[in-house]
N, C-alpha and C positions, 0 to 999 in steps of 0.2 A: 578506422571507423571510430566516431568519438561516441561517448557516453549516452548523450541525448540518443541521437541517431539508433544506434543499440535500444535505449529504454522505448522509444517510439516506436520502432517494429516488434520490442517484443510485446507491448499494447495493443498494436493492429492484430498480430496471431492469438493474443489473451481477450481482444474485445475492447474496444473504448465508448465512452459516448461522447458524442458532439454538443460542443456547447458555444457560444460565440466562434469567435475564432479560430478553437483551437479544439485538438480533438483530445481527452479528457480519458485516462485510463476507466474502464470503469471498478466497482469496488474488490470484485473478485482479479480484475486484474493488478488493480495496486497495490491488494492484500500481500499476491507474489511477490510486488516488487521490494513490499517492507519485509517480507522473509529472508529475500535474498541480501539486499541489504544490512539485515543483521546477523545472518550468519558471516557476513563481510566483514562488517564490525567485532561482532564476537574476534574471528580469526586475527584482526590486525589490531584488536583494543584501541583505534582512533574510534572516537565520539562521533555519532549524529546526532540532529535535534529532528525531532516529530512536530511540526505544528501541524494543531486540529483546526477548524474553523468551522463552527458551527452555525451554521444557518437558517438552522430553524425546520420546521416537517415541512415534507414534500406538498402536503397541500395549500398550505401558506405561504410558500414563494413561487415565482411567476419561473420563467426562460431567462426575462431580462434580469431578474433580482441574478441566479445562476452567474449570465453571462459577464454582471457586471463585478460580480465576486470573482470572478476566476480569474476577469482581467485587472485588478485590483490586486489580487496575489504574484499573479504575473510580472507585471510592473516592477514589484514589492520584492521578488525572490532573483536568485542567480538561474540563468539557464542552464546548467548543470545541477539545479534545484529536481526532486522529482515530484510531480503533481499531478493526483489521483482521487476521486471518488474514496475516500474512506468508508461513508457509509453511504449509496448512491443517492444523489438528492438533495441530502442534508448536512453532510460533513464532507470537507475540500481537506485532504491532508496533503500536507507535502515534507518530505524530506531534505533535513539539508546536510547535504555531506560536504568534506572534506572542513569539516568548521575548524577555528583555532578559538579552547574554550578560556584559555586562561583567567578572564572572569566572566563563570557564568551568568549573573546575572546581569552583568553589562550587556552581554550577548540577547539575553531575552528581554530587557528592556529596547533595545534598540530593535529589533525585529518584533515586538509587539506594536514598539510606535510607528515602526516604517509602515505597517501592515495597518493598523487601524488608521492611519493617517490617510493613506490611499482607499480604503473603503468608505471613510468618509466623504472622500469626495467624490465615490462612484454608484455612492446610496444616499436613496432619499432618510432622514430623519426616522421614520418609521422602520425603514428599511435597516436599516442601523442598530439600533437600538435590540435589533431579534438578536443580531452577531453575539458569538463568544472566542474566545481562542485560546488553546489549552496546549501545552508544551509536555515534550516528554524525551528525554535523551536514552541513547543509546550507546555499549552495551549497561543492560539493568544490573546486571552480576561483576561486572570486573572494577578490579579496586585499580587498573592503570588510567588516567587521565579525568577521573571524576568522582567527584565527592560523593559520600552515600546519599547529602542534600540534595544535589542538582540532580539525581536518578530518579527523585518522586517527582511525581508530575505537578506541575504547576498549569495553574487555572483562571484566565484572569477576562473575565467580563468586559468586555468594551465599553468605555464609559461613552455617553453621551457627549459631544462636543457640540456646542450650538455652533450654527455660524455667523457670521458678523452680521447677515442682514436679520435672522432668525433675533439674536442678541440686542440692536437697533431697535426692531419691535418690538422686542418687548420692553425697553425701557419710554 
């Protein structure tokens, strides 16, 4: 039985919600799975990274804003990625395990661009613009494989990108 398959029944027994495509831990079941996860971590002192992606509140975005953020991160992460309701509604967290951190910041600029790149093109302008995405690795306490730097979280606002026709018009 591989990983996924494992994290996906234990979401069906923990609760998920449904969201496009795909069915979606819900918060109390992701919570579990970032427990377990880092008592994982803690045990083998290999690193995870936590992206947060923020959305915005539940009454300001639709189904589709939802659906198209999660396929967006989908896209954007490894299937052996885990991806969960952080906060239900408004925060998409996902896990990524097995990372190689050697430079962390290489690491988190490249998964900040792969990830705002792909919601760029699966939000509108407005839609856009609400996002944020915030980083947090794993374990916060051990001095094997991470600097005391890359254990604060880091915080980085999605900039606005126009796109070409958006850019055209206005000039």
């Amino acid at each position: 039985m591989n990983l996924q398959r494992s994290v996906n029944e234990s979401a069906r027994a923990l609760g998920t919600i449904s969201s496009a495509k795909r069915s979606v831990p819900s918060e109390a079941s992701f919570h579990r799975m970032i427990s377990i996860e880092k008592m994982r971590t803690q045990r083998s002192g290999k690193p995870i990274l936590m992206m947060l992606v923020d959305i915005g509140h539940p009454s300001e975005t639709s189904e589709k804003v939802h659906g198209n953020v999660l396929r967006s991160i989908e896209l954007s992460t490894r299937e052996t990625d885990l991806t969960g309701w952080y906060k239900d509604n408004s925060v998409v967290g996902v896990l990524l395990t097995e990372i190689a951190i050697d430079d962390r910041s290489s690491l988190l600029k490249q998964m900040f661009v792969r990830v705002s790149k792909t919601l760029r093109e699966h939000l509108s302008s407005p839609e856009y613009n609400k996002v944020s995405i915030s980083f947090q690795f794993f374990p916060e306490n051990s001095e094997r494989g991470i600097s005391k730097q890359a254990r604060k979280q880091v915080s980085l606002p999605v900039p606005f990108l126009p796109t070409a026709a958006e850019e055209s018009a206005a000039l």
